[in-house]
C-alpha positions in Angstrom: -8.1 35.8 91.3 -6.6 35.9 87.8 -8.5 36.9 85.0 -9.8 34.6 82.3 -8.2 33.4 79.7 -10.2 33.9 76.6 -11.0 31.3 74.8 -7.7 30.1 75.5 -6.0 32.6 73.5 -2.9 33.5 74.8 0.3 35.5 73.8 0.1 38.4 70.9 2.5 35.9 68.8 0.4 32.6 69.3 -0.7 31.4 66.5 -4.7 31.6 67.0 -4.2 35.3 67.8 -2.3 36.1 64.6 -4.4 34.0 62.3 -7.8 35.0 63.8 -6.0 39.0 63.5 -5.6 38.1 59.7 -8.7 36.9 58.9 -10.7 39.6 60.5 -10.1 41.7 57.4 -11.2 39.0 55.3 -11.0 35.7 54.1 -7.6 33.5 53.2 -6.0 30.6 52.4 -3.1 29.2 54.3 -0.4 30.3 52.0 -2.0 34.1 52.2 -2.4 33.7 55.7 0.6 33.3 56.6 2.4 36.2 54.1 0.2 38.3 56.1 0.6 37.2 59.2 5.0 37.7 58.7 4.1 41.6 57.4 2.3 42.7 60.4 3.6 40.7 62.9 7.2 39.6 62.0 6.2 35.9 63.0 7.0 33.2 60.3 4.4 30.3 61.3 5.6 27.1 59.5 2.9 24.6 57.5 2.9 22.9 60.9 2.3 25.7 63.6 -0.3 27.0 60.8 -2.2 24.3 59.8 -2.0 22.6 63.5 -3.7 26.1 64.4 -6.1 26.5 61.9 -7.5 22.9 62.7 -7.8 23.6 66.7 -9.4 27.1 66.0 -12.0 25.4 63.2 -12.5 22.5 66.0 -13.7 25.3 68.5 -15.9 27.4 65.3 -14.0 30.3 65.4 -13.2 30.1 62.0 -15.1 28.3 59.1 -13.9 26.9 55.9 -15.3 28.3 52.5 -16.0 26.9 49.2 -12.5 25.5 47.5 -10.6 27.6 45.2 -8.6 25.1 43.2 -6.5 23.4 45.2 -6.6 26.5 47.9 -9.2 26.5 51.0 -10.1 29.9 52.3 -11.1 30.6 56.1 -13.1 33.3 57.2 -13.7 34.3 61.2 -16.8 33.5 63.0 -18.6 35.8 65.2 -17.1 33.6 68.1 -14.0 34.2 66.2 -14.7 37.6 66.4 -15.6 37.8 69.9 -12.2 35.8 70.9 -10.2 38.0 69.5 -11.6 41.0 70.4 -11.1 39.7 73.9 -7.5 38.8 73.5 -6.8 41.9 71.9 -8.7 44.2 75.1 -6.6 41.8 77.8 -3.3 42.6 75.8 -4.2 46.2 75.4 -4.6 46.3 79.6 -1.4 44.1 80.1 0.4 46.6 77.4 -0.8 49.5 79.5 0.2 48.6 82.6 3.8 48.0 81.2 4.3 50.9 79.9 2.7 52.7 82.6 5.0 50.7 85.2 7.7 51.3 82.9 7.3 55.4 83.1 5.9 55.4 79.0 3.0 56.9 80.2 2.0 59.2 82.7 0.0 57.8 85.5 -3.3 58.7 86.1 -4.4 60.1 89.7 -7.3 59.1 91.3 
């Protein structure tokens, strides 16, 4: 049986992970988000991956707008948010481990 998918979070470059990533370290607007999201992760998200994204992931309340600054809206993470991504990140951590484990990174572990 294959495990879960959590909360239909998928791929370490897909969009909910890396904006739900950003935002646990505080609040942003779109145009901060995704300057962030390009220095740790390399990944340019364009106005429609990003906002297409933020919409589905504020649809399913792991992220909530704040109080308008100017013209900007800021996001913060939920605790679903929270929980969704800690989940993602603890299924990508297992996959990563086994890869580098099959791939002779690591040493394997006898049981």
């Amino acid at each position: 049986m294959a495990p879960k998918e959590p909360a239909g979070l998928r791929r370490s470059n897909d969009p909910p992970v890396l904006i739900l990533t950003s935002l646990a370290s505080g609040p942003k607007h779109g145009h901060a988000l995704a300057k962030d999201i390009e220095g740790f992760a390399g990944v340019h998200l364009g106005p429609g991956a990003l906002y297409g994204a933020i919409t589905r992931l504020e649809e399913r309340g792991l992220i909530e707008p704040l109080a308008s600054e100017d013209r900007r809206r800021p996001y913060r993470i939920t605790g679903a948010g929270s929980t969704a991504l800690a989940d993602a990140v603890a299924d990508m951590r297992r996959i990563a481990d086994v890869g580098a484990t099959r791939l002779g990174l690591v040493p394997r572990v006898l049981a």
